[in-house]
C-alpha positions, -999 to 999 in steps of 0.1 A, spaced: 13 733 131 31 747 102 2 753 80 7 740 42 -17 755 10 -35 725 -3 -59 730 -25 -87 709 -24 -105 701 -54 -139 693 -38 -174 701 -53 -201 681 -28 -230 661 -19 -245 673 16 -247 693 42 -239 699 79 -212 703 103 -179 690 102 -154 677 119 -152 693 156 -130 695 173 -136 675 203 -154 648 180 -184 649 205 -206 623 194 -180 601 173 -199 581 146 -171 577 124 -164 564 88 -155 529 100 -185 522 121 -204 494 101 -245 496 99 -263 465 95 -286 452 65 -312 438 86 -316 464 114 -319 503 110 -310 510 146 -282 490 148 -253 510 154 -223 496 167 -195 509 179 -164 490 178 -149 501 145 -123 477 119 -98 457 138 -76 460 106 -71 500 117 -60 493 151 -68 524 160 -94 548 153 -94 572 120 -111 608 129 -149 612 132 -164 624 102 -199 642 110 -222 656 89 -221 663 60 -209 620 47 -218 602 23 -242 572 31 -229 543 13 -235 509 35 -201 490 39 -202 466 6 -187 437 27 -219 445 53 -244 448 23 -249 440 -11 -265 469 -18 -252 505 -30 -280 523 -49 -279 555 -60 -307 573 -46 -325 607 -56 -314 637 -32 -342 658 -40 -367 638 -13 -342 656 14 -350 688 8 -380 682 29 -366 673 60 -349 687 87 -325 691 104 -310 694 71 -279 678 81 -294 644 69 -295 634 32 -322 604 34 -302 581 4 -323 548 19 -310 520 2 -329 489 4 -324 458 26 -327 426 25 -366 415 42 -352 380 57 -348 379 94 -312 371 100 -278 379 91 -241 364 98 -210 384 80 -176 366 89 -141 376 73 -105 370 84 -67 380 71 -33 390 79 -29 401 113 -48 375 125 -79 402 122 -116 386 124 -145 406 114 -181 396 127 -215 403 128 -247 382 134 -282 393 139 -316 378 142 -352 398 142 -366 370 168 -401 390 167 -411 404 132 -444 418 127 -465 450 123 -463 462 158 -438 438 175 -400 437 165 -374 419 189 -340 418 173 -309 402 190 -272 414 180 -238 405 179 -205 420 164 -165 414 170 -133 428 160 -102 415 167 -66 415 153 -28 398 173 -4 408 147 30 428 151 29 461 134 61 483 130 73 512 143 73 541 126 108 559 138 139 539 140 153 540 173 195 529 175 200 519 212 168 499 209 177 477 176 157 444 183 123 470 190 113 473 157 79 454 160 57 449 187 25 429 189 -7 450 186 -38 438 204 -75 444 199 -108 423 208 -138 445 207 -174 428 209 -207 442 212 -244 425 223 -274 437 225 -311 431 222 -337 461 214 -373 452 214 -401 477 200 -436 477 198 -462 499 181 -494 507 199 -525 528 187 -509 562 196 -470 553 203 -443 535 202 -422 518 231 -388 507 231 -364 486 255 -331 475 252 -296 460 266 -263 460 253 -230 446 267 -195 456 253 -163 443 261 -130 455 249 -94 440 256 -59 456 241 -25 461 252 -9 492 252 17 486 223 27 525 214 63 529 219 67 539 256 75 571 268 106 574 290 121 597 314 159 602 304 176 582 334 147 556 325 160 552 287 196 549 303 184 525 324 161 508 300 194 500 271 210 478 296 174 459 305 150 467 279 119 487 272 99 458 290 112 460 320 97 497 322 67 496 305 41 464 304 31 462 268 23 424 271 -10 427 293 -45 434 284 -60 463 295 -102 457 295 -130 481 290 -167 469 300 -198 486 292 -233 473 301 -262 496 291 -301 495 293 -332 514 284 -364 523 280 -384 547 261 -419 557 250 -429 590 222 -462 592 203 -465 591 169 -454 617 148 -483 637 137 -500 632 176 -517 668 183 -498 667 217 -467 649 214 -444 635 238 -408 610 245 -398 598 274 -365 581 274 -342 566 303 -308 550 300 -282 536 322 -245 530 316 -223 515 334 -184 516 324 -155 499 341 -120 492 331 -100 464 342 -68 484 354 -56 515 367 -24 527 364 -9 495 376 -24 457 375 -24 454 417 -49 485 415 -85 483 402 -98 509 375 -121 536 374 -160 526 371 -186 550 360 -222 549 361 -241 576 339 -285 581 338 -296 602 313 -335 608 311 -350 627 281 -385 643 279 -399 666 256 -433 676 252 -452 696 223 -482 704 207 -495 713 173 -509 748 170 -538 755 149 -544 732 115 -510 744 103 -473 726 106 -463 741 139 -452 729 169 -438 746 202 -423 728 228 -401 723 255 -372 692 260 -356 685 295 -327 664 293 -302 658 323 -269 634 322 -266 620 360 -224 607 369 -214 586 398 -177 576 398 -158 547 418 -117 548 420 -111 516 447 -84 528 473 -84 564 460 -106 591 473 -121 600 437 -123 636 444 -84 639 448 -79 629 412 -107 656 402 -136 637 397 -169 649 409 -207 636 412 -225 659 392 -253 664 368 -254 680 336 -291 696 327 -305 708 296 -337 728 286 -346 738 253 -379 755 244 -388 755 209 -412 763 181 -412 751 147 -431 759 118 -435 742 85 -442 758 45 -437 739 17 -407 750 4 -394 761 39 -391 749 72 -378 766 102 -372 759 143 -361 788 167 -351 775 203 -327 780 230 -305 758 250 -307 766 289 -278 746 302 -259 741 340 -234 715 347 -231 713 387 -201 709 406 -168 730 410 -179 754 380 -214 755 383 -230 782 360 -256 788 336 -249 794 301 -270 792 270 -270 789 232 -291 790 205 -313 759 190 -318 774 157 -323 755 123 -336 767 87 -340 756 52 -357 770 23 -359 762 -16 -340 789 -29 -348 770 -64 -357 746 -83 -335 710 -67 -319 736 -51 -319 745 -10 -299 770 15 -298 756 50 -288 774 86 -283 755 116 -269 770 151 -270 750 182 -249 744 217 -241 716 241 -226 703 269 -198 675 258 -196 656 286 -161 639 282 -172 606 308 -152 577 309 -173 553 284 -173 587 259 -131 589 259 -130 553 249 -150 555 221 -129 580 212 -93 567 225 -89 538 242 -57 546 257 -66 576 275 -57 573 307 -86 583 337 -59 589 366 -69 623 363 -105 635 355 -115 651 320 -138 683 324 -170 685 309 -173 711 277 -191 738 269 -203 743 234 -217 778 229 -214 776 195 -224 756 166 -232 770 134 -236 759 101 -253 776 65 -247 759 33 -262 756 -1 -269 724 -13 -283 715 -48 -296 685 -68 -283 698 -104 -298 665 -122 -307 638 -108 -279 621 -108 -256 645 -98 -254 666 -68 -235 691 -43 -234 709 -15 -210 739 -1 -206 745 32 -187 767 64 -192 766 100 -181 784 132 -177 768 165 -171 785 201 -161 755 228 -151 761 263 -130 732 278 -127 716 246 -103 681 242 -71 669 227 -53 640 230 -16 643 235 10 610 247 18 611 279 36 590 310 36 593 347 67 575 362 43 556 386 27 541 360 32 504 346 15 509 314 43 530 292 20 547 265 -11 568 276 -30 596 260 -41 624 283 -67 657 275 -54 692 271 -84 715 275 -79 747 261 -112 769 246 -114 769 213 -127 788 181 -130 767 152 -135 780 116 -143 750 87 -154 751 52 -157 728 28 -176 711 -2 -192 679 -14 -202 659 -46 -218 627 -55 -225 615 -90 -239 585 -100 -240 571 -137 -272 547 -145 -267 526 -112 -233 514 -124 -206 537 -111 -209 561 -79 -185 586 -72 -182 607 -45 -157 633 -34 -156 661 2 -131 684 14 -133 697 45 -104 731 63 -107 733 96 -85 764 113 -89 770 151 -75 794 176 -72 793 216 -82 812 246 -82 803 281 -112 811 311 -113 804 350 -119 765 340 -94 755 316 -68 728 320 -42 721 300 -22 697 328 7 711 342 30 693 319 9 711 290 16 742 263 15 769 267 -17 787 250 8 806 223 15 775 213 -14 753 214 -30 737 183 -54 714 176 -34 683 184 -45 651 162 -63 669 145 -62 671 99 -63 710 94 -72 693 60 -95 666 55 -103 646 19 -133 615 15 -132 604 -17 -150 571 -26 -158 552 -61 -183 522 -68 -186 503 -99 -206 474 -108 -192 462 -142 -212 429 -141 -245 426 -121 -232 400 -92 -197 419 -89 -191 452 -71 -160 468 -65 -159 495 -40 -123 522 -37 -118 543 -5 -99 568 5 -87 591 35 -67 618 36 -59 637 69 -31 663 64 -12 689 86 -12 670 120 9 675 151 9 660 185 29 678 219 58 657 224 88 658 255 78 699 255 80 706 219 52 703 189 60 671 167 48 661 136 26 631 128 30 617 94 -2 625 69 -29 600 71 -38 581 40 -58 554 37 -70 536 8 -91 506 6 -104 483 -24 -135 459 -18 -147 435 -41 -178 412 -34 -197 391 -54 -235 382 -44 -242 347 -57 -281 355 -44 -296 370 -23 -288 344 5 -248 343 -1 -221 363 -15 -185 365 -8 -162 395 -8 -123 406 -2 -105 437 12 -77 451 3 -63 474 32 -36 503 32 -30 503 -7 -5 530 -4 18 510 19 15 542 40 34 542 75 12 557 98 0 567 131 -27 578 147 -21 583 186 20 586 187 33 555 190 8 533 180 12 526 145 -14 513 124 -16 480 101 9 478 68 -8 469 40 -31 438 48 -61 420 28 -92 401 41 -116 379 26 -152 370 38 -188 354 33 -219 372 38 -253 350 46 -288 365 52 -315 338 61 
């Protein structure tokens, strides 16, 4: 990627790691957390993006979607300086006390926004709490590139239904907590990107059309159906203890044609951890085991052609942690294997640290390490239109490191400076690709090169007598490539000279304003910028357009029961993609009601 000087004017709020590369545990900008329930985490993201913008991690600010919650209160940062990791800023904005919730908008595109929940069970040591969110857009978008022999291909209809269920249930008892819990996703889309062809395909294609060579029409379908089950004791137990089970089962509709089935996945992960206070002082020490179990079906296909494996991933981390009160500091170590083909030990280090250096004013360190485990349900989250003909290896993190400053200057205003390193063996990125055996025309496939990744960046917030909030981050991320006994880069692949971190921003802007100019209005301005991207194209590095989003909310709370709001979407007009081929939404608008009861 032809690397451009921008200067980014970015002075910042929090701390932690950014962007990695591999996005490993993808909570991104878009997801939406609800007023009434603090767990609640869903993952389908806006049906007005189509597709996916890149996951943010820490540091971000935490502002609650205004069209998800009337509520956007500044809060004081200095209360975080306590806490670890320090990753976290704790800006806890309150929430509406009744037990239900139902959020409903709709606009161009034909996109519907929804969200319902209920607490069923409410008291001081039961809470039930039942679910429900959708997404969904049928509108034509337009391509970005103007193809001549293909005139009348200008649009093509993009679709998305993503839903999510699920019903947690928690209860308090004298020394812990339990928890149980289901969830059911579903997710149907077409694969609309303009289709990849092979050059006597395209010659062939002029005189019948793109349809007859790539199916853009039907639905592809993603199902997820998770449970689990958990018990820990309360915090400040002398010996302490979680114990956590989950299973996941993911299956998609298709494979690489509609007469064959898709791949299914089960995945059990189990979590325990044990530790005990030492002394009358804030330590701990203690030792987590946590193992990732993966059993994989491919109907007519012998799985372990295609490269997938039954295997287990297993982690130890030993640990002690001490607590001061102006410090606060955890040294451990990550023991990790992942069986199959390249079974092998290797470790990193669990590391994190914070102290007061003065007054509102704290220097953090974190280092850690972990296996990404790249499974089936994990790539959809992160790009639905990956295609699993061919299995993704798991990565190796050995790597992750972090030290910032972060200060609260006045109370209202606050930043944070930050760099990090990362070291990842097997590490992904998504690149278009098309097998001529294939009747969908528009896939995304893994390279997996290992990867060094430098970022740096810096954050500010500011808020002005609970009227306006501003906040601004910038984030550089440079990496360089390597290669070991396990890396894949598919045949079809760069070469590692010329690998770069494909989809990927090398620069990445947040920048977000709130103001309330009358007590029941609030208008809320967002913006994205993702610069200096490339994807590997027919052998050669191509260029993606620069993404930039920016999006005006206003709502208007009559009560606390009702409100109303509107969206504008894609003020800048921008044409822009995120996966070649697929563009994103033109500029668009939404309007909605809000109901808590």
């Amino acid at each position: 990627m032809k690397a451009n000087k921008i200067q980014i004017l970015t002075i910042v709020v929090l701390s932690g790691v950014s962007l990695s590369v591999e996005a490993q545990e993808p909570d991104s900008r878009l997801n939406r957390e609800m007023t009434l329930e603090r767990e609640y985490d869903p993952t389908v993201q806006d049906a007005s993006k189509v597709n996916r913008l890149p996951e943010v991690k820490d540091p971000e600010v935490t502002r609650r979607s205004i069209d998800y919650s009337p509520f956007t209160v500044p809060a004081d940062p200095e209360k975080d300086f306590t806490v670890l990791p320090s990753g976290s800023i704790l800006t806890e904005i309150p929430y509406n006390k009744r037990r239900g919730y139902f959020h409903f908008g709709g606009g161009m595109f034909m996109n519907l926004n929804g969200d319902a929940g209920y607490h069923i069970l409410d008291t001081g040591k039961d809470l039930l709490n039942l679910y429900l969110s959708h997404r969904s857009t049928n509108g034509e978008v337009e391509y970005l590139n103007q193809y001549p022999a293909y005139p009348q291909e200008g649009k093509q209809k993009a679709v998305l239904n993503d839903n999510l269920a699920g019903l947690g249930f928690r209860h308090q008892f004298t020394g812990s907590v339990l928890r149980l819990g289901a969830e059911y996703g579903y997710t149907a889309f077409n694969y609309y990107g303009w289709p990849l062809l092979t050059s006597s395909q395209m010659a062939s294609s002029v005189w019948h059309g793109l349809d007859s060579l790539a199916n853009r029409t039907d639905r592809q379908a993603n199902q997820t159906v998770r449970g689990y089950a958990g018990i820990r004791s309360n915090r400040n137990a002398k010996i302490g203890y979680t114990a956590d089970i989950d299973w996941t089962h993911f299956s998609q509709k298709y494979g690489r044609t509609k007469e064959v089935k898709g791949l299914s996945e089960d995945r059990i992960t189990g979590l325990l951890d044990l530790n005990v206070r030492l002394g009358e002082k804030e330590q701990r020490a203690g030792l987590t085991a946590r193992l990732n179990y993966f059993n994989y079906v491919y109907p007519f296909i012998r799985v372990d052609s295609l490269g997938y494996r039954n295997y287990l991933e297993t982690t130890l981390t030993p640990y002690y942690r001490i607590d001061g009160e102006t410090w606060h500091v955890k040294l451990g170590a990550n023991v990790m294997l992942i069986t199959g083909d390249s079974s092998r030990l290797f470790v990193s280090p669990n590391i994190a640290a914070e102290m007061q250096i003065a007054n509102r004013t704290v220097f953090y360190v974190n280092a850690g390490g972990e296996i990404g485990s790249n499974d089936a349900a994990g790539l959809a989250h992160r790009n639905r239109y990956i295609d699993y003909f061919s299995a993704t290896l798991p990565s190796r993190t050995w790597l992750d490191a972090t030290a910032g400053i972060r200060s609260g200057v006045t109370r209202d205003f606050w930043l944070s400076v930050f760099a990090g390193y990362k070291i990842i063996e097997n590490a992904v990125f998504f690149v278009p690709y098309r097998n001529d055996l294939s009747e969908f025309g528009n896939y995304s496939t893994a390279l997996q090169p290992d990867a060094a990744v430098f970022d740096v960046g810096a954050m500010l917030k500011y808020s002005y007598r609970g009227q306006v909030d501003v906040s601004l981050k910038g984030v550089y991320h440079n990496a360089s490539f390597s290669s070991s006994g396990d890396n894949d880069t598919r045949t079809f692949g760069p070469r590692l000279e010329e690998m770069l971190p494909f989809g990927f921003p090398e620069v990445e802007i947040n920048a977000g304003l709130t103001v309330k100019p009358v007590q029941p209005l609030t208008l809320a301005l967002d913006y994205y910028l993702g610069a200096n991207r490339c994807t590997w194209l027919y052998g050669e590095i191509a260029g993606l357009n620069n993404l930039n989003d920016l999006n005006l909310t206003a709502s208007w709370n009559f009560n606390d029961t009702f409100g109303v709001y509107a969206k504008l979407n894609n003020l800048l007009f921008q044409k822009q993609e995120l996966w070649y081929g697929y563009p994103m939404q033109s500029f668009n608008a939404m309007a909605g009601i809000n109901i808590n009861f």
